[in-house]
N, CA, C and O atoms as a CHARMM CRD file, in Angstrom:
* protein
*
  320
    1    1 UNK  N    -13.30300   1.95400  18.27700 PROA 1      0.00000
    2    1 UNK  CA   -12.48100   0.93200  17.64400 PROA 1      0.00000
    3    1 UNK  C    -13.19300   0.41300  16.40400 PROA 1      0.00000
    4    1 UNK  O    -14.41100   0.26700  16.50800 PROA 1      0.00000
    5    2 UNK  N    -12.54900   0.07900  15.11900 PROA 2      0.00000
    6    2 UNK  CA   -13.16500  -0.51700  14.11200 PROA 2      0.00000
    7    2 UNK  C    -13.16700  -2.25300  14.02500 PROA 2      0.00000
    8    2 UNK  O    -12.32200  -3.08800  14.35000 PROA 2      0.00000
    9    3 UNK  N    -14.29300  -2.34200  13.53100 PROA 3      0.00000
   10    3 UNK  CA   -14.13700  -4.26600  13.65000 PROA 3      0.00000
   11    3 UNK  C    -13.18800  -4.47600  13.21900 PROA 3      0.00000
   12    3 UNK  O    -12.88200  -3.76400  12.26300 PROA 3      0.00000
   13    4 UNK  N    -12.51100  -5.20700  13.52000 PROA 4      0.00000
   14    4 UNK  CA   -11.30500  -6.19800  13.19700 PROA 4      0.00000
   15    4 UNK  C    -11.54000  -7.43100  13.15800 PROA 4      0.00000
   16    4 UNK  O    -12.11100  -8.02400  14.07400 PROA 4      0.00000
   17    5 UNK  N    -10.96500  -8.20100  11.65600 PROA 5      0.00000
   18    5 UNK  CA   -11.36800  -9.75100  11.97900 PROA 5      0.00000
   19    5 UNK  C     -9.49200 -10.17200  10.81300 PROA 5      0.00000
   20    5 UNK  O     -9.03300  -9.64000   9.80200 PROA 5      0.00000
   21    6 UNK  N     -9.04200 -11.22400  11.61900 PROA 6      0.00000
   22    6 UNK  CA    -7.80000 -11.69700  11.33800 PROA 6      0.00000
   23    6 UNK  C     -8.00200 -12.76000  11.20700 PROA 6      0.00000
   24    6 UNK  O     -8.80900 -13.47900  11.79600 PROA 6      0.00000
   25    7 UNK  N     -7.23900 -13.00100  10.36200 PROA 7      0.00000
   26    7 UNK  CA    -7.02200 -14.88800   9.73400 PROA 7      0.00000
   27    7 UNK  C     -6.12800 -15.37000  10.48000 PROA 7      0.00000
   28    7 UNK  O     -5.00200 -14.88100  10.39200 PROA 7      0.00000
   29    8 UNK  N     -6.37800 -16.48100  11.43900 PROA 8      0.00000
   30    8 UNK  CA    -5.03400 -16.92500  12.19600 PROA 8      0.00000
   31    8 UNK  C     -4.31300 -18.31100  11.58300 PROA 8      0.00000
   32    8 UNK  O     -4.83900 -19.39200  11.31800 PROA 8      0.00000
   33    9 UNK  N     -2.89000 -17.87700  11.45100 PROA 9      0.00000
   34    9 UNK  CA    -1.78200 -19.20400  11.04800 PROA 9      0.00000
   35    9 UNK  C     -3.22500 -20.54000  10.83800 PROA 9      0.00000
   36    9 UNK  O     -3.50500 -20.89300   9.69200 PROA 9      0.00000
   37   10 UNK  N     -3.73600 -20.93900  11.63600 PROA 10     0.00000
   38   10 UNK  CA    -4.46300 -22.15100  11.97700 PROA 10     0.00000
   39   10 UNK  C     -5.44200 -22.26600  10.98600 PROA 10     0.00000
   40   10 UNK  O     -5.90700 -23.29300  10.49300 PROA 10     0.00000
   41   11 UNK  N     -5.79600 -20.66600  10.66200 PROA 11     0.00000
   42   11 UNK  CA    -7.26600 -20.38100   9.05200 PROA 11     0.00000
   43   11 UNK  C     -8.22000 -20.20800  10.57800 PROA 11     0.00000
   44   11 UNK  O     -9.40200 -19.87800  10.47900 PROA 11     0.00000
   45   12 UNK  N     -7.87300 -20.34800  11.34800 PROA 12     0.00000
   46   12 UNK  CA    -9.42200 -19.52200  12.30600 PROA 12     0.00000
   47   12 UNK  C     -9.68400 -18.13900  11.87300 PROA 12     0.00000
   48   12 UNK  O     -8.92000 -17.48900  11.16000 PROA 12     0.00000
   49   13 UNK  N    -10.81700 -17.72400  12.35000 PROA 13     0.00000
   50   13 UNK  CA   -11.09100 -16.38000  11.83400 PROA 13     0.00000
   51   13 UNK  C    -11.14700 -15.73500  13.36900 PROA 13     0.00000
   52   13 UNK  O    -12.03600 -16.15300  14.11100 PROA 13     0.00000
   53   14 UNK  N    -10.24400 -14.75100  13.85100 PROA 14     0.00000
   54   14 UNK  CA   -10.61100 -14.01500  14.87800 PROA 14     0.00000
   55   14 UNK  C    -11.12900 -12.67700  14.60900 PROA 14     0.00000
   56   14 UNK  O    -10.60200 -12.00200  13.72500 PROA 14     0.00000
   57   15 UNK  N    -12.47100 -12.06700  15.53800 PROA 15     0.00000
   58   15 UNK  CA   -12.87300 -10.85300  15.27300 PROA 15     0.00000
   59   15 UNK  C    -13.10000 -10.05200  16.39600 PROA 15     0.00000
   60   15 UNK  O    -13.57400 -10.65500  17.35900 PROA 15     0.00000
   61   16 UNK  N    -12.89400  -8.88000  16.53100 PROA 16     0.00000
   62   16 UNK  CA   -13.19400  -7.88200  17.56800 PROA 16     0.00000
   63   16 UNK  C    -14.18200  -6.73200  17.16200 PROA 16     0.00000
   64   16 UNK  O    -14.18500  -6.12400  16.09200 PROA 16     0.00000
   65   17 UNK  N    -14.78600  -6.60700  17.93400 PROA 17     0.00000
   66   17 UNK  CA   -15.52100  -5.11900  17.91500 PROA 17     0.00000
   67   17 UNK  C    -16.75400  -5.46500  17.27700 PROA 17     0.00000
   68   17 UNK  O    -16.99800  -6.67000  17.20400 PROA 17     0.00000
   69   18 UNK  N    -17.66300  -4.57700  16.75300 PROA 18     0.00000
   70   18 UNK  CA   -19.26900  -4.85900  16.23200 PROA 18     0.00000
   71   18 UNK  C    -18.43300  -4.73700  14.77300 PROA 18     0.00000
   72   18 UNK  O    -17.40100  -4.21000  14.35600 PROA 18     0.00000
   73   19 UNK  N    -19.57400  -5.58900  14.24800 PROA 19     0.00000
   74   19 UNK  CA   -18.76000  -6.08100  12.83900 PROA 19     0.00000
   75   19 UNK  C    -20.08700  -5.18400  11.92500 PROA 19     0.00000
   76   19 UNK  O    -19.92900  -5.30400  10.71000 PROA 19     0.00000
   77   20 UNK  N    -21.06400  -4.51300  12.23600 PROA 20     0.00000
   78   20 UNK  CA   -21.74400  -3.25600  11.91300 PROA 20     0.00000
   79   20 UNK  C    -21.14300  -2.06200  11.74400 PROA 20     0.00000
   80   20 UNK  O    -21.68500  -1.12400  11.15800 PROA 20     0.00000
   81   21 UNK  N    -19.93400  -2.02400  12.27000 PROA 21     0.00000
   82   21 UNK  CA   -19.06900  -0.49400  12.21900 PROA 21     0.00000
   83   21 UNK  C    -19.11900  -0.16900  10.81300 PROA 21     0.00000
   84   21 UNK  O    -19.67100  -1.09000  10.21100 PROA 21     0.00000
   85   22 UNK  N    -18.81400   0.63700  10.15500 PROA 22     0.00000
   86   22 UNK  CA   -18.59800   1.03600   8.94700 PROA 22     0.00000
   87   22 UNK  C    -16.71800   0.93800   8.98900 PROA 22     0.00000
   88   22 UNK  O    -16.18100   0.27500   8.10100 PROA 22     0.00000
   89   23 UNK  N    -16.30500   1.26300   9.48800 PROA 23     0.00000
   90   23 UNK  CA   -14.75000   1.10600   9.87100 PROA 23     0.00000
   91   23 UNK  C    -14.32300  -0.15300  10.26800 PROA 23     0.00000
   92   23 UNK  O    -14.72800  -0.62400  11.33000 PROA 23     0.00000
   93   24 UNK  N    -13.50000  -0.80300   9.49300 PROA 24     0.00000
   94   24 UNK  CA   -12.92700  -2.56200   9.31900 PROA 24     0.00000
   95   24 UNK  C    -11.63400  -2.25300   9.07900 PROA 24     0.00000
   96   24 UNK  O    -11.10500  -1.30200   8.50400 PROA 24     0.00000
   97   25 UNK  N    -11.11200  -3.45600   9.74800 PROA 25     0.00000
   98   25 UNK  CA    -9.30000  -4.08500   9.36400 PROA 25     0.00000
   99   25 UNK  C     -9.92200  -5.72100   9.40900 PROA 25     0.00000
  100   25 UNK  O    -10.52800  -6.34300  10.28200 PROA 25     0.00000
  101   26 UNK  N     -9.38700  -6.13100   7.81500 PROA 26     0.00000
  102   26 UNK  CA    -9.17200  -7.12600   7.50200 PROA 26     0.00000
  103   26 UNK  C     -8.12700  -8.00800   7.50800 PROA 26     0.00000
  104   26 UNK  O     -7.17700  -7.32100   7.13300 PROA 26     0.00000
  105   27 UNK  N     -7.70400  -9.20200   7.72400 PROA 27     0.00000
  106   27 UNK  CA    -6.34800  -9.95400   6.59700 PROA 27     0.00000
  107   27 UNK  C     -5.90500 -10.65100   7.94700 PROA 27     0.00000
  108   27 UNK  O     -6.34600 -10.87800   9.07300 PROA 27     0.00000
  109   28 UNK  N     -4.91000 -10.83400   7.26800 PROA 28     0.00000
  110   28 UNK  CA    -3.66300 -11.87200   8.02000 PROA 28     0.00000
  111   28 UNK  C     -3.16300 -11.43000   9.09300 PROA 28     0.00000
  112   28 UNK  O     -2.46500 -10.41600   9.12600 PROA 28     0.00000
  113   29 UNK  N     -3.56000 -12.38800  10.47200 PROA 29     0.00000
  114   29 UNK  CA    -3.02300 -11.97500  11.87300 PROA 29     0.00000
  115   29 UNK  C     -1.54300 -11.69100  11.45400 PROA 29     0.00000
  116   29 UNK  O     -1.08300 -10.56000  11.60700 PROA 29     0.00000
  117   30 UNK  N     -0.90400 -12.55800  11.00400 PROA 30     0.00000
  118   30 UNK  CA     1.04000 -12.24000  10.79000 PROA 30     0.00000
  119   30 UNK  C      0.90800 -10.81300  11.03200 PROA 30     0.00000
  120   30 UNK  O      1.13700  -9.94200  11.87100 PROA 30     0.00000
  121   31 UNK  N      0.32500 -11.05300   9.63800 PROA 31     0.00000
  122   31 UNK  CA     0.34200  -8.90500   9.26400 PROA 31     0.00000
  123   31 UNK  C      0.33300  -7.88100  10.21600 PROA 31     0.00000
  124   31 UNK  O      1.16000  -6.99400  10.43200 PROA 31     0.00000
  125   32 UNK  N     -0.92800  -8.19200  10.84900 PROA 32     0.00000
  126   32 UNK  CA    -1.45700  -7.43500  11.41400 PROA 32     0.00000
  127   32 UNK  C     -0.40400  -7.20700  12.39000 PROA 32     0.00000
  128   32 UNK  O     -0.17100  -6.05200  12.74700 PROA 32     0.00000
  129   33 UNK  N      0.36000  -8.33600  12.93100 PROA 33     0.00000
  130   33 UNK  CA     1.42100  -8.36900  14.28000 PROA 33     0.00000
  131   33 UNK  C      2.38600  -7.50800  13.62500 PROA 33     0.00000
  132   33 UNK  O      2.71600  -6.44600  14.15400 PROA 33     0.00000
  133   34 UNK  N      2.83700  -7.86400  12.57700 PROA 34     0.00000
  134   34 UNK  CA     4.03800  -7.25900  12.25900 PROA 34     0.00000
  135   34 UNK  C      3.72100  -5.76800  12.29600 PROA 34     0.00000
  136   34 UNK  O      4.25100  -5.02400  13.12200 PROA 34     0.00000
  137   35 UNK  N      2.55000  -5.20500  11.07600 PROA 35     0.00000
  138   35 UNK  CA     2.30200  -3.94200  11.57200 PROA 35     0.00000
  139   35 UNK  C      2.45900  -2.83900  13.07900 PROA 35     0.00000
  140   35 UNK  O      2.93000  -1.72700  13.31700 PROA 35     0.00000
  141   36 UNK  N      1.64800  -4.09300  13.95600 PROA 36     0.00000
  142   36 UNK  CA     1.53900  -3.21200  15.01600 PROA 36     0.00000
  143   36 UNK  C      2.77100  -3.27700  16.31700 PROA 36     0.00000
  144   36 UNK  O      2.74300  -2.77500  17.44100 PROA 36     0.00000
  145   37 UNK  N      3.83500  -4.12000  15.63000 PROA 37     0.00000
  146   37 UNK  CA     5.29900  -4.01400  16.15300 PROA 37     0.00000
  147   37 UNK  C      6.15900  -3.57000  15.17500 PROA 37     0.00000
  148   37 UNK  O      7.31300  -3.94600  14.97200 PROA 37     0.00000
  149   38 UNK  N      5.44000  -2.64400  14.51200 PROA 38     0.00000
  150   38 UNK  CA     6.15000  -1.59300  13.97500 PROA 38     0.00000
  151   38 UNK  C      7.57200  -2.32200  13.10800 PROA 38     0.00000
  152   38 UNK  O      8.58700  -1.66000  12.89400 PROA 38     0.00000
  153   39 UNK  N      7.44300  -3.54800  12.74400 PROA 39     0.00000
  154   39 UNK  CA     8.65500  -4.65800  11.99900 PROA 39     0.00000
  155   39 UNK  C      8.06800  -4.30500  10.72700 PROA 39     0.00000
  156   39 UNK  O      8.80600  -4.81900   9.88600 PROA 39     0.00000
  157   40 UNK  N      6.97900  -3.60100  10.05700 PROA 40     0.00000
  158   40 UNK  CA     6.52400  -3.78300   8.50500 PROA 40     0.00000
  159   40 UNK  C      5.76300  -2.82100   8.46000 PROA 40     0.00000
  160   40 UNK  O      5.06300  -2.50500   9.42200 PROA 40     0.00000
  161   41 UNK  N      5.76800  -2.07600   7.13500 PROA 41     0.00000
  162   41 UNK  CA     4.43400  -0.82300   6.71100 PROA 41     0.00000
  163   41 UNK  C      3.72900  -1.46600   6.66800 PROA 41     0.00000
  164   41 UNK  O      4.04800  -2.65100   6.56900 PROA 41     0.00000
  165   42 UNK  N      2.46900  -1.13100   6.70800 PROA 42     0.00000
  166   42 UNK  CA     0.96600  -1.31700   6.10300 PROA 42     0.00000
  167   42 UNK  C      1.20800  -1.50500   4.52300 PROA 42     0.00000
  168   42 UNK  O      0.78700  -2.52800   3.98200 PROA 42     0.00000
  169   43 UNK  N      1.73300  -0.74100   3.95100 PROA 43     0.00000
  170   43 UNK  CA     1.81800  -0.60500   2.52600 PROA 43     0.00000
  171   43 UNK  C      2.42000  -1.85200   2.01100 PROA 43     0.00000
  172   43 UNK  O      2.23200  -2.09900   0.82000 PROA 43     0.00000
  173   44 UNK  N      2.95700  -2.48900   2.56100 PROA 44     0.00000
  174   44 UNK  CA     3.97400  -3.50800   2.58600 PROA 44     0.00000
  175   44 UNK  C      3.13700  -4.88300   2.91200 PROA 44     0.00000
  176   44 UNK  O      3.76200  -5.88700   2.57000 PROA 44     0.00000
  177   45 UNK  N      1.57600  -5.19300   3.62900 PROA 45     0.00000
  178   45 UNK  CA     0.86800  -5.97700   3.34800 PROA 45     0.00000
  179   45 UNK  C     -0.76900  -6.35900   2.59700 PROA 45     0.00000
  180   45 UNK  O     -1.36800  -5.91900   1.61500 PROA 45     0.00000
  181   46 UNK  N     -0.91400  -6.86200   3.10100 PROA 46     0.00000
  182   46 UNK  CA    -2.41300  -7.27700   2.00400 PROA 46     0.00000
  183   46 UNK  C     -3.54500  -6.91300   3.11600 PROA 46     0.00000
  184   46 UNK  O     -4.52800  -7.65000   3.19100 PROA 46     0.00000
  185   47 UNK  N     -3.43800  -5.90500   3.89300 PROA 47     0.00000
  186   47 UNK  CA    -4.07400  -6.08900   4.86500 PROA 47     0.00000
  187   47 UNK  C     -5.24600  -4.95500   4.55000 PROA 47     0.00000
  188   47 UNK  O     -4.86700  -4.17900   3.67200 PROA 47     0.00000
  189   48 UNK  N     -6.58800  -4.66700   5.05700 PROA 48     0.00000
  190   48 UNK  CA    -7.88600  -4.43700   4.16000 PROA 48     0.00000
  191   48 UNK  C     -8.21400  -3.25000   4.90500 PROA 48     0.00000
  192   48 UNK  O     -8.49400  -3.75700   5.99100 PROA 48     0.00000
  193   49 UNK  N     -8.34500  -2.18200   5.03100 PROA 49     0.00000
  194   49 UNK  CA    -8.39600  -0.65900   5.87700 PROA 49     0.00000
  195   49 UNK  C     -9.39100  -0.32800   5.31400 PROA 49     0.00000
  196   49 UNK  O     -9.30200  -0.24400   4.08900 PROA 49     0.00000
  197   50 UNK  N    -10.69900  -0.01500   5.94500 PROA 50     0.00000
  198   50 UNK  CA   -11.92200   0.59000   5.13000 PROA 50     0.00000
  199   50 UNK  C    -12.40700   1.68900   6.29000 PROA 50     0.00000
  200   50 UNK  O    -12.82400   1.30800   7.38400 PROA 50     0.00000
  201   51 UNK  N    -12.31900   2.88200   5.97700 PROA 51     0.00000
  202   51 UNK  CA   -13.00600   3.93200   6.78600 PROA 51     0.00000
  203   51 UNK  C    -11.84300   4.46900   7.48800 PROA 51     0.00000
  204   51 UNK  O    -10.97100   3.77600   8.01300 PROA 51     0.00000
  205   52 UNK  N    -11.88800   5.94600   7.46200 PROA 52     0.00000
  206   52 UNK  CA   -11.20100   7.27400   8.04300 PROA 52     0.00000
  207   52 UNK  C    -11.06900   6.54000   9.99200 PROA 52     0.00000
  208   52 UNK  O     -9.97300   6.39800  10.53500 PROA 52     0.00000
  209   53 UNK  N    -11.89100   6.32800  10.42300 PROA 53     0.00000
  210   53 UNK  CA   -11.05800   5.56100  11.69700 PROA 53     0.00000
  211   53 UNK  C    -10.79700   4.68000  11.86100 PROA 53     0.00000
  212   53 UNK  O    -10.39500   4.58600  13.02100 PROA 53     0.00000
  213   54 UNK  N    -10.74100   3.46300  11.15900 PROA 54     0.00000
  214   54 UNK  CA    -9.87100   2.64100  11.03300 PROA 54     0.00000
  215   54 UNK  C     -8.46900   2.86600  10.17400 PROA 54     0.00000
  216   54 UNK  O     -7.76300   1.86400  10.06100 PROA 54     0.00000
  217   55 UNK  N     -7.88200   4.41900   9.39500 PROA 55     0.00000
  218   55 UNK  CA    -7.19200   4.02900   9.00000 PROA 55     0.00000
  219   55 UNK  C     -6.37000   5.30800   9.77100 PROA 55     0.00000
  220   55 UNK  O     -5.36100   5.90500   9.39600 PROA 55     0.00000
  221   56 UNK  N     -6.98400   5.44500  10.68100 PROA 56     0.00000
  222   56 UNK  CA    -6.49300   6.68400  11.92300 PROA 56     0.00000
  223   56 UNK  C     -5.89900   5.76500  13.41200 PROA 56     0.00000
  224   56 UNK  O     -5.01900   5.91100  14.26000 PROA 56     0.00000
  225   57 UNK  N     -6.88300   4.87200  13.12200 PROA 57     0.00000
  226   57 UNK  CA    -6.45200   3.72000  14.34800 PROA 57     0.00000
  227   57 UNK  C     -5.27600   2.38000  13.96100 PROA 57     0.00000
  228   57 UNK  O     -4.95900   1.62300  14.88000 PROA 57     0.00000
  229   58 UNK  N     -4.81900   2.22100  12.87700 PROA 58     0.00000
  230   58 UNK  CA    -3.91800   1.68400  12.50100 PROA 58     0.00000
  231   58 UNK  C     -2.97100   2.30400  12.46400 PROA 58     0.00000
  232   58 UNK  O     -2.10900   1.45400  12.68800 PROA 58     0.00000
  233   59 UNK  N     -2.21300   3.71100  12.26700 PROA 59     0.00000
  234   59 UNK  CA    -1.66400   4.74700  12.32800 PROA 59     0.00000
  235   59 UNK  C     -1.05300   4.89500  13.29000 PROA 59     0.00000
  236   59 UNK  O      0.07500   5.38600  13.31700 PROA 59     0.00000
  237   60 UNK  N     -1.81700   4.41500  14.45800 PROA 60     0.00000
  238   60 UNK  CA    -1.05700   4.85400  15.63900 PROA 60     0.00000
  239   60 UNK  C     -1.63200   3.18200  16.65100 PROA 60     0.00000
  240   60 UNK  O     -1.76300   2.97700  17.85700 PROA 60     0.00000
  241   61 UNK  N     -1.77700   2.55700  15.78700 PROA 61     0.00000
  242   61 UNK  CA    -2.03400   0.93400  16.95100 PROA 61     0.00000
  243   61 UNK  C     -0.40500   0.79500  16.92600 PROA 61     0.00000
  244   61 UNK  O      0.31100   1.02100  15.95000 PROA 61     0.00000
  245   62 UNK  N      0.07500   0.31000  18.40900 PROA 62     0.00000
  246   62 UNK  CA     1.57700  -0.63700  18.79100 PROA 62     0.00000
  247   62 UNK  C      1.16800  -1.41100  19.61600 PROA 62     0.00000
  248   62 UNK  O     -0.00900  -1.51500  19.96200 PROA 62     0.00000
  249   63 UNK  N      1.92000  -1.92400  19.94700 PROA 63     0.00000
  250   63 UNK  CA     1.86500  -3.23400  21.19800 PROA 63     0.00000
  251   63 UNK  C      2.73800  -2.51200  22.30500 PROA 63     0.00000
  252   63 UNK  O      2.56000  -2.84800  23.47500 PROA 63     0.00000
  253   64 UNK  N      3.72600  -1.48100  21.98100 PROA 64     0.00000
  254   64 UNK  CA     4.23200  -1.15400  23.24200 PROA 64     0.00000
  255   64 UNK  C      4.27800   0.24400  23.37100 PROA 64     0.00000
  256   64 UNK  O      3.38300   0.78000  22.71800 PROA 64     0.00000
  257   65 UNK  N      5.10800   1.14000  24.07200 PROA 65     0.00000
  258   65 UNK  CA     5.13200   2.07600  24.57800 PROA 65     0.00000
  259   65 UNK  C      5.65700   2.74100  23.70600 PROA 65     0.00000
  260   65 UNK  O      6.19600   2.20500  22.73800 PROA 65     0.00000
  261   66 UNK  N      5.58800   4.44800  23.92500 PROA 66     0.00000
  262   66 UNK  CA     6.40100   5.33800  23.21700 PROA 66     0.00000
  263   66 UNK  C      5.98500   6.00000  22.25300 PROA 66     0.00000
  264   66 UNK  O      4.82400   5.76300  21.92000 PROA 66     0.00000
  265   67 UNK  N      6.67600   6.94400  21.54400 PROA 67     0.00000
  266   67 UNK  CA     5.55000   7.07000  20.19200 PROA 67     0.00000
  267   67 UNK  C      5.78100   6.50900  18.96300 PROA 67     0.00000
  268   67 UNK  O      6.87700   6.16500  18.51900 PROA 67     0.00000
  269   68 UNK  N      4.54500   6.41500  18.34700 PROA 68     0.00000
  270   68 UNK  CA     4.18600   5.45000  16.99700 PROA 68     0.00000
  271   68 UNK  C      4.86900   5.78100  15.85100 PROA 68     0.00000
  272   68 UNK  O      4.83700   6.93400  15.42100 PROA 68     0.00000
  273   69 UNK  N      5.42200   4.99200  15.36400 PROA 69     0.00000
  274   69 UNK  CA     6.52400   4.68700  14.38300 PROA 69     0.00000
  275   69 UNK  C      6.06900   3.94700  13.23500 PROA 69     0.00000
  276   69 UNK  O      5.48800   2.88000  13.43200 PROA 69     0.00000
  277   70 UNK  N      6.27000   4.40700  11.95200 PROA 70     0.00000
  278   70 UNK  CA     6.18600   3.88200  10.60700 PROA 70     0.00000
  279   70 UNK  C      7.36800   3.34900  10.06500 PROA 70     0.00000
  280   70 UNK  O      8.13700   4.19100   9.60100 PROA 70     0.00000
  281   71 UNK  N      7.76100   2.02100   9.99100 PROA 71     0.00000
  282   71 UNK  CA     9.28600   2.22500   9.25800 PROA 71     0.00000
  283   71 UNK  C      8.39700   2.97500   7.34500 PROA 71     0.00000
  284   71 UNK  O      7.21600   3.31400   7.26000 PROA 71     0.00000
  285   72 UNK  N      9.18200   3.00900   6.43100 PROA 72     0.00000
  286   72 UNK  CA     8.67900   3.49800   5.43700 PROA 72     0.00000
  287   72 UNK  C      8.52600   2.04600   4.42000 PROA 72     0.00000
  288   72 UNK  O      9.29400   1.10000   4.59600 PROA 72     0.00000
  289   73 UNK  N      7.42200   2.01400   3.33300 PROA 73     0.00000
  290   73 UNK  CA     7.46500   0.52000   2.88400 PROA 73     0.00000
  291   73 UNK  C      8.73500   0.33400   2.01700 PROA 73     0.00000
  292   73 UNK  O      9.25600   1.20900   1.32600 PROA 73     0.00000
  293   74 UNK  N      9.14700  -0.94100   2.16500 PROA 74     0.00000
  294   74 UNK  CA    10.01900  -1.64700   1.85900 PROA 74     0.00000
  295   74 UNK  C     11.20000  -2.15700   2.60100 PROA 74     0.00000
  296   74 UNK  O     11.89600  -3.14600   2.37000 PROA 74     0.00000
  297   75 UNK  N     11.28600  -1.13000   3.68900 PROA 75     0.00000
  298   75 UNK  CA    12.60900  -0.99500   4.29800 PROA 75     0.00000
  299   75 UNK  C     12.71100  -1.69000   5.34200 PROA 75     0.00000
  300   75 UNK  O     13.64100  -1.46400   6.11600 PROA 75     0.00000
  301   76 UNK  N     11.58100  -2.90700   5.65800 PROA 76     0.00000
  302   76 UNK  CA    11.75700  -3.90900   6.93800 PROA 76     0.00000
  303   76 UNK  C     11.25500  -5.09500   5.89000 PROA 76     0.00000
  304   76 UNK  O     11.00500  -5.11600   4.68500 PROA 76     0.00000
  305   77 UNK  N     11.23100  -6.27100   7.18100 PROA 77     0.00000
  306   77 UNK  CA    10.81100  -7.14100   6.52900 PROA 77     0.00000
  307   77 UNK  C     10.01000  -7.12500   5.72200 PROA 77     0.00000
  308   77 UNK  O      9.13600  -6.25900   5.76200 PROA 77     0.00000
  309   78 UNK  N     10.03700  -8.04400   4.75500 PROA 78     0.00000
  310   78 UNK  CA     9.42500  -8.85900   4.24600 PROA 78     0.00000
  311   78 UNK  C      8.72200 -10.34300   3.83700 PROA 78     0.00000
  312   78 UNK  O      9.25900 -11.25900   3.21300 PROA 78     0.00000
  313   79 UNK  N      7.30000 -10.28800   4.40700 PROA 79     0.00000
  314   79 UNK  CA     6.71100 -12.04000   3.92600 PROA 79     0.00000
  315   79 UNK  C      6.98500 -12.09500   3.02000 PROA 79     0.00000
  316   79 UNK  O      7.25100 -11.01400   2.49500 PROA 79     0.00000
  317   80 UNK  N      7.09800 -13.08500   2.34900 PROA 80     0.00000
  318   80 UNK  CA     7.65300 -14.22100   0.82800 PROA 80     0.00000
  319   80 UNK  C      6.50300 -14.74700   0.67800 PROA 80     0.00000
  320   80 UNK  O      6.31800 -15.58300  -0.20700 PROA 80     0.00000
């Protein structure tokens, strides 16, 4: 898994994993949710992908079952 650290609504900073990895996901929890319920591309936020497995593990992160789905950018929501 690559460190992950998210900005929460509140400005807390949440982080997972060894923050030594060379492989990081940065940015905005929203984001990150929306991404991984498949409601928004990646391309479509501000969100920070550094290293070949972190951007292999975003690719295929969901919250639920089935297989992993990209809508294409633009074509779901959008933050304002």
């Amino acid at each position: 898994m690559p460190f992950l650290q998210l900005t929460a609504p509140s400005g807390d900073v949440w982080t997972w994993g060894d923050s030594s990895e060379t492989s990081k996901i940065s940015g905005d929890a929203a984001e990150f949710a929306q991404v991984v319920t498949q409601t928004r591309n990646i391309a479509d936020t501000a969100l920070v992908v550094v290293g070949e497995e972190a951007q292999r593990w975003m690719s295929v992160a969901q919250c639920f079952a089935g297989p992993s789905e990209s809508p294409a950018p633009g074509t779901r929501f959008r933050h304002a």
